[in-house]
C-alpha positions in Angstrom: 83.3 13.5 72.3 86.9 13.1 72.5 89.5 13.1 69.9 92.8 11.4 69.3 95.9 13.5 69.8 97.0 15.4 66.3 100.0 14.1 65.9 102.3 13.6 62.2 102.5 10.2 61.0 106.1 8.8 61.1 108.6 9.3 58.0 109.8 5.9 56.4 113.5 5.7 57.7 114.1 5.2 53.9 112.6 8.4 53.1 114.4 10.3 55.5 117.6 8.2 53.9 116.5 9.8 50.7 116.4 13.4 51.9 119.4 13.6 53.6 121.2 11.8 51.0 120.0 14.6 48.4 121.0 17.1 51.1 124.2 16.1 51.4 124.4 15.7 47.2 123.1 19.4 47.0 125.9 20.6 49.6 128.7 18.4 48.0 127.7 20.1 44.2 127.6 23.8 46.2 130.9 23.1 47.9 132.5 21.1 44.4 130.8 24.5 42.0 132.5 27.0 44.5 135.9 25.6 45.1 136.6 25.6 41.4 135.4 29.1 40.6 137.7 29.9 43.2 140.7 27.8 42.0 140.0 28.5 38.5 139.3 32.6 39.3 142.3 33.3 42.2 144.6 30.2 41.4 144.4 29.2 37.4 143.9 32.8 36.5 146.7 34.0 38.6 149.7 31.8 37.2 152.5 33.2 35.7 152.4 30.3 33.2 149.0 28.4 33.6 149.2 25.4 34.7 152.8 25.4 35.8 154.4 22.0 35.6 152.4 21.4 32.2 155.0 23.5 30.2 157.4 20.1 31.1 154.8 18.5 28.9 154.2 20.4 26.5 157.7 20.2 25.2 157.3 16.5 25.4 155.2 16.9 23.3 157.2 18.8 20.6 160.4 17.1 21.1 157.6 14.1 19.6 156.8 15.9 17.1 160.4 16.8 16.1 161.6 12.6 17.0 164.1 14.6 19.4 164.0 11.5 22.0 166.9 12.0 23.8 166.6 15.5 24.2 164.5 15.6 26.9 167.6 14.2 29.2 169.7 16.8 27.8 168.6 19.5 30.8 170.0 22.6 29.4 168.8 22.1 26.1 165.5 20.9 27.1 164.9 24.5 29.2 166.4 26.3 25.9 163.6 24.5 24.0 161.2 25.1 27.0 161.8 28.8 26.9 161.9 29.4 23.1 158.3 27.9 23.3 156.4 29.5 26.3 158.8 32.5 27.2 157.0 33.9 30.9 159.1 30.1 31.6 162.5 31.0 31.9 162.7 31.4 35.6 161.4 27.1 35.9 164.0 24.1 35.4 163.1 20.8 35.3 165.2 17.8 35.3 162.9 15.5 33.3 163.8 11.6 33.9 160.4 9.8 32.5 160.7 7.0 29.6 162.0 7.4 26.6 158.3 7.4 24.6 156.5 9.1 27.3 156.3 12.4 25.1 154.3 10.6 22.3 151.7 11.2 25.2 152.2 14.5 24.6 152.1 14.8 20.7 148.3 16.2 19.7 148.9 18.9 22.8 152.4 20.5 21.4 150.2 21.7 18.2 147.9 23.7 20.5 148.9 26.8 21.8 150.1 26.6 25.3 146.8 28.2 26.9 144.5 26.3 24.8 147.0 22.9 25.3 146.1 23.6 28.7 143.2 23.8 29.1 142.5 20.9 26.8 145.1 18.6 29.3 142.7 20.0 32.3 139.4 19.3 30.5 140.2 16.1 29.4 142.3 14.8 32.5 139.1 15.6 34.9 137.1 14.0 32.5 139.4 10.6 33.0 139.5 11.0 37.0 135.6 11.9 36.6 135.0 8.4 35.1 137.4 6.6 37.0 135.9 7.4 40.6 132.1 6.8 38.7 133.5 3.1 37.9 134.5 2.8 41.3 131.8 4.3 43.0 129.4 2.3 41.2 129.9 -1.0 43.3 130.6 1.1 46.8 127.8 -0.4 49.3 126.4 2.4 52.2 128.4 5.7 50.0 126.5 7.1 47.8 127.7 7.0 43.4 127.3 10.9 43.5 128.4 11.8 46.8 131.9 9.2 45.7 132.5 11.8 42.3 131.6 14.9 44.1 133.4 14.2 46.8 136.5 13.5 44.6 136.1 16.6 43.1 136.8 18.5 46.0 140.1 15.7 46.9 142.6 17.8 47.3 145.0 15.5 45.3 143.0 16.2 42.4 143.1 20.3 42.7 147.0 19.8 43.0 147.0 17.9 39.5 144.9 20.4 37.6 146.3 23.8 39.3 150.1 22.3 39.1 150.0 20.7 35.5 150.7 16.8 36.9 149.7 13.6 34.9 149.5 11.3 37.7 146.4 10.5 36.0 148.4 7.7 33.7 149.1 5.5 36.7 145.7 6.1 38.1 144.1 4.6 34.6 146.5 1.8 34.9 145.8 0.8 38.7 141.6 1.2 38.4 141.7 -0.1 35.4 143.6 -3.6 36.5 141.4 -3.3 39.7 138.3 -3.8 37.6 140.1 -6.7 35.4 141.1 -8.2 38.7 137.3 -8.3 39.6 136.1 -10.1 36.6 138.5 -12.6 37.1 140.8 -11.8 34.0 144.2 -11.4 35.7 146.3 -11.3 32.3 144.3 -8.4 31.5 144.9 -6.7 34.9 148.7 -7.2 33.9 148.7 -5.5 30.7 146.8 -2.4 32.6 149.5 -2.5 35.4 152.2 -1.7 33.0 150.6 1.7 31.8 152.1 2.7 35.3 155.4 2.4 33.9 154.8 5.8 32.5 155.9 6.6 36.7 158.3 3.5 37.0 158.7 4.9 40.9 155.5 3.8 41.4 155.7 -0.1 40.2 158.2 -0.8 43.0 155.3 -1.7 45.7 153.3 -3.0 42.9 156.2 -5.6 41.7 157.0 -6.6 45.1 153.7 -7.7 45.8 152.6 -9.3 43.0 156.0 -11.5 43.2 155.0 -12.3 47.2 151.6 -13.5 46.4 152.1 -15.6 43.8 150.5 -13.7 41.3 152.1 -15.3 38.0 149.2 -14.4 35.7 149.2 -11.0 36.8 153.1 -10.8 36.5 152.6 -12.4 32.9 150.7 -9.6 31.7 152.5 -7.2 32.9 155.3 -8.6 31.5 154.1 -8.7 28.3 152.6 -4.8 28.6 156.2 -3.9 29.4 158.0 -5.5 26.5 155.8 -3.9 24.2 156.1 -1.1 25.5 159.8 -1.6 25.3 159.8 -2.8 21.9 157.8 0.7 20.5 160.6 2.7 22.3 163.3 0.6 20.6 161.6 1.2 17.7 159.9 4.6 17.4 162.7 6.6 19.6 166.1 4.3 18.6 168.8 2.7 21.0 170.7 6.0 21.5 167.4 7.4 23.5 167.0 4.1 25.5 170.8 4.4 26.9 170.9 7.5 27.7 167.0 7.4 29.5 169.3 4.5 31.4 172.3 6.9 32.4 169.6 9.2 33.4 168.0 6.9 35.6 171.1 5.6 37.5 172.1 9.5 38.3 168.3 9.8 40.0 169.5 6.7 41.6 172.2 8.2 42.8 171.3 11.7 43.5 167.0 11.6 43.8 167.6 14.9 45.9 168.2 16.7 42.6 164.4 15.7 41.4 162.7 16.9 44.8 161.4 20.3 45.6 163.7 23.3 46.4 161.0 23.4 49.9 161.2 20.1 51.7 157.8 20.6 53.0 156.2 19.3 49.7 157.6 16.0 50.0 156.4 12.8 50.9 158.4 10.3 50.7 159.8 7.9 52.8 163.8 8.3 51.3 163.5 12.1 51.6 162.2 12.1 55.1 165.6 9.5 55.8 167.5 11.3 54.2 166.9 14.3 56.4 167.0 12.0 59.8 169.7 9.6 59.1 173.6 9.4 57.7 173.5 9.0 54.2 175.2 5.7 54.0 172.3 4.3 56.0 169.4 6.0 54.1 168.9 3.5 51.6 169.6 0.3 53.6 166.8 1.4 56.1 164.7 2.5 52.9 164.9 -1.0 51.3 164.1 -2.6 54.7 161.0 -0.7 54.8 159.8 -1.0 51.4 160.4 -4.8 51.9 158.3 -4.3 55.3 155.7 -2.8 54.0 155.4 -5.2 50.6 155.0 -7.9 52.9 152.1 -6.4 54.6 150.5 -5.2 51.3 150.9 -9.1 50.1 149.2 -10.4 53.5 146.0 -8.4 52.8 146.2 -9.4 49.7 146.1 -13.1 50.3 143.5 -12.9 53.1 141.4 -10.4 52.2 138.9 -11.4 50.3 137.8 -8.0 49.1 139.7 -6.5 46.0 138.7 -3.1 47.0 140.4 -3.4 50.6 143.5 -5.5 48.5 143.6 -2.3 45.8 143.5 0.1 49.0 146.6 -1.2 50.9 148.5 -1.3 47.6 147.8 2.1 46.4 148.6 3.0 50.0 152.0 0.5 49.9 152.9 2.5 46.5 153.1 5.9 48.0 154.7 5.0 50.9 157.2 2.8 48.8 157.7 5.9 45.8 161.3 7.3 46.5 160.1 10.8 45.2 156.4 11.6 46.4 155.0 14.9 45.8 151.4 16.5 46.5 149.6 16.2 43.5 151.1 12.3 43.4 148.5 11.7 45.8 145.7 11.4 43.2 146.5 7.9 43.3 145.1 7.7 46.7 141.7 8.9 45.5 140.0 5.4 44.8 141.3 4.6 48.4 139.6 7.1 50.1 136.4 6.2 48.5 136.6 2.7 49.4 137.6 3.4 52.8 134.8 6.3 53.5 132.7 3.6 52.2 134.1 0.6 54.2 133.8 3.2 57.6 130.0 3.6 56.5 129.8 -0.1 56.6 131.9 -1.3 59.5 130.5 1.7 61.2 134.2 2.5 62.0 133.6 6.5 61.6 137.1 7.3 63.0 138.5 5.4 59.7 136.7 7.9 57.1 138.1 10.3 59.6 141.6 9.4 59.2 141.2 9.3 55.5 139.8 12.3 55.3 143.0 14.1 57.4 145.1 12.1 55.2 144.0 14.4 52.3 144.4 17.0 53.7 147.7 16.4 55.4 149.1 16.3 51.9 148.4 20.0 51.2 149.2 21.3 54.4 153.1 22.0 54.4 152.5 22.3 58.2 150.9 19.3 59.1 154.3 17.7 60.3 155.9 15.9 63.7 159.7 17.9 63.2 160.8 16.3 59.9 158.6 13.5 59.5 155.2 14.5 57.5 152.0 13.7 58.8 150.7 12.0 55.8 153.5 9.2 56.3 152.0 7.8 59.9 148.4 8.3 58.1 149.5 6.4 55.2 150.6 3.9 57.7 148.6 3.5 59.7 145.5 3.0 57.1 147.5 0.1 55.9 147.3 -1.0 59.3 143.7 -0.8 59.1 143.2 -2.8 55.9 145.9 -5.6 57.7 143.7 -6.2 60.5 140.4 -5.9 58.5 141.9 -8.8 56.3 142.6 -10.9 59.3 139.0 -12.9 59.6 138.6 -13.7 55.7 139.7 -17.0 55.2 140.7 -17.2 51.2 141.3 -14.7 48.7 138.3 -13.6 46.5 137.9 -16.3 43.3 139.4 -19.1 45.3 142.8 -19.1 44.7 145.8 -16.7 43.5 145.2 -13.8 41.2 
């Protein structure tokens, strides 16, 4: 009697999907739970002021509470009030150069004391990104919704904000948020969440140019009308004497944007600041505005044939770093929706080497080595994934919802 060769049935190839999908959600949690008991135990622990850049904040937040606008331009006196309210901060400066009603922001934090007004910043700013990435990464296609928020915990744009005290979080809300207004078709709305990122008005520049190229004059509308509220609380809450001198500040960072970058060159990202290391100084900004303009159009071409908004919201959140005159580690954040549509865009093209190149791109911004001479490796990246969403966009015929945003 003979008998058929034991052998194990075959494994659904959606079962085996499953397990490695929960394998790979059980190393991202391991690798997501350790990094932070590391950054929180050898980094947070470690500061001489926790947090570091937060302190900047945190008097924001009582020059609110005192309706000391203007103060915050006033340099000397702002690092008087700085140090007469967290002491160990006398050896930091800061040149702050933000709207005039950006400290209201601030207001609930400056009656905290500084640990706990900390802490509550950190909690509650993870707990925004946390949500952000979830809205995103629920309508990815081949990348998993968990592996898209665990994975963004361990961006390294996002361990820069918390460690270094940063709010690029406010133009994060404002671009996600018009991304998913875009996508149910109400592009006033999307307007009105675009000008939250004039909070960072350095990082409307790519975002104005683009919206004018396309055509986008709902979109410009509501933005429009976000703005002039906006200006019309300032006026009102923090008085014209604020407004002009937030104006004289701005034209001296005009002027002079060296004064606002990093005493070590290595932590900057920007396009002017790598000219201004390469080129004479009366050609920095001509060649600057020629490239901003460069890469606006390119932004606006994927935007009017692509019809996907994720890849159109990818090469503008690239376009807006690479546009920013003043670019700094923790600013790329911004890029974090980005990566997730592009890990998940690799997954579906099956264009590995893309996720790859994202992937270096984050970690090019933390690496003050990662350079070619003076030029920063995360600039080419940046590049060159706006490349990758140009020629992406190349075989859709129309824009997605028929017509201009």
């Amino acid at each position: 009697m003979t008998h058929a060769p034991l052998t194990r049935p075959p494994v659904p190839r959606s079962t085996t999907n499953a397990f490695r999908a929960r394998e790979i959600t059980v190393m991202l949690a391991i690798a997501a739970i350790t990094i932070w008991i590391g950054v929180v135990a050898f980094v947070l622990m470690r500061q001489p002021v926790p947090g570091g850049d937060f302190m900047e904040f945190y008097v924001f937040g009582a020059l609110a509470r005192a309706g000391q606008w203007s103060l915050q331009y006033d340099w000397t006196a702002f690092h008087d009030l700085q140090v007469s309210l967290v002491p160990a901060s006398a050896p930091y400066f800061y040149a702050p150069a933000y709207p005039p009603l950006v400290p209201l922001l601030y207001w609930p934090l400056s009656a905290l004391p500084f640990p706990a007004a900390f802490i509550a910043w950190a909690v509650g700013s993870s707990v925004i990104y946390i949500a952000l990435i979830d809205s995103v990464g629920r309508l990815t296609t081949t990348l998993p919704r968990a592996h898209a928020v665990l994975g963004a915990l361990l961006f390294p744009g996002f361990i820069a904000v918390i460690v270094l005290g940063q709010t690029t979080i406010w133009p994060l809300v404002g671009f996600v948020a018009a991304f998913h207004a875009m996508r149910a078709g109400k592009p006033f709305l999307a307007g009105l969440c675009f000008a939250i990122v004039a909070i960072k008005p350095h990082f409307g520049i790519a975002l104005a140019l683009v919206l004018l190229l396309t055509g986008s004059s709902r979109v410009v509308a509501g933005a429009a009308a976000g703005v002039a509220v906006l200006a019309a609380g300032t006026l009102a809450i923090c008085g014209r004497a604020a407004i002009d001198v937030y104006i004289a500040t701005t034209r001296l960072a005009l002027t002079n944007p060296g004064a606002l970058e990093p005493l070590d060159a290595r932590h900057t990202h920007a396009v002017h600041a790598v000219l201004a290391t390469a080129l004479p100084s009366s050609l920095v900004t001509p060649v600057w505005l020629a490239l901003t303009a460069g890469v606006a159009v390119v932004t606006a071409m994927v935007w009017r044939r692509s019809a996907s908004w994720p890849m159109r919201f990818t090469a503008l959140l690239l376009a807006t770093l690479l546009s920013s005159p003043h670019v700094l580690v923790y600013d790329s954040l911004l890029l974090a929706p980005a990566m997730v549509w592009l890990i998940d865009q690799a997954g579906t093209s099956g264009q590995r080497w893309v996720g790859a190149m994202a992937a270096l791109l984050a970690i090019a911004f933390v690496l003050p080595v990662a350079r070619l001479s003076f030029l920063p490796l995360t600039i080419p990246l940046m590049a060159g994934l706006l490349a990758v969403c140009f020629v992406q966009a190349l075989p859709d015929a129309s824009p997605a919802g028929g017509g201009r945003p």
